[in-house]
C-alpha angles and dihedrals in degrees: 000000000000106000103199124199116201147154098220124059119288084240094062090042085053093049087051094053096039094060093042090057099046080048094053089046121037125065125159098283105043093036102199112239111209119190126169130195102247104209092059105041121082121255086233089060091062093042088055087051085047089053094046084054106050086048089059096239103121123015120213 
């Protein structure tokens, strides 16, 4: 179990970790696949991705 304090939302938190993660393991040859279950995940996290992506710092 991982208890995490901080001052921003636990779905920003997530994005960010999310992106750190796909950075520290793809690379061209082992592409990293990333699939959520769609019912259970905020609307906000999705938008953070979404921002990451349009600022070209991780690519889906």
């Amino acid at each position: 179990m991982r208890i995490i304090i901080t001052n921003e939302s636990v779905y920003e938190w997530a994005a960010y970790y999310t992106v750190k993660c796909i950075l520290d393991y793809s690379d061209q040859d082992k592409p990293f696949v990333l699939s959520f279950p769609l019912r259970y995940v905020n609307k906000s996290y999705y938008q953070k991705l979404l921002s990451f992506y349009n600022d070209n710092i991780v690519s889906f």
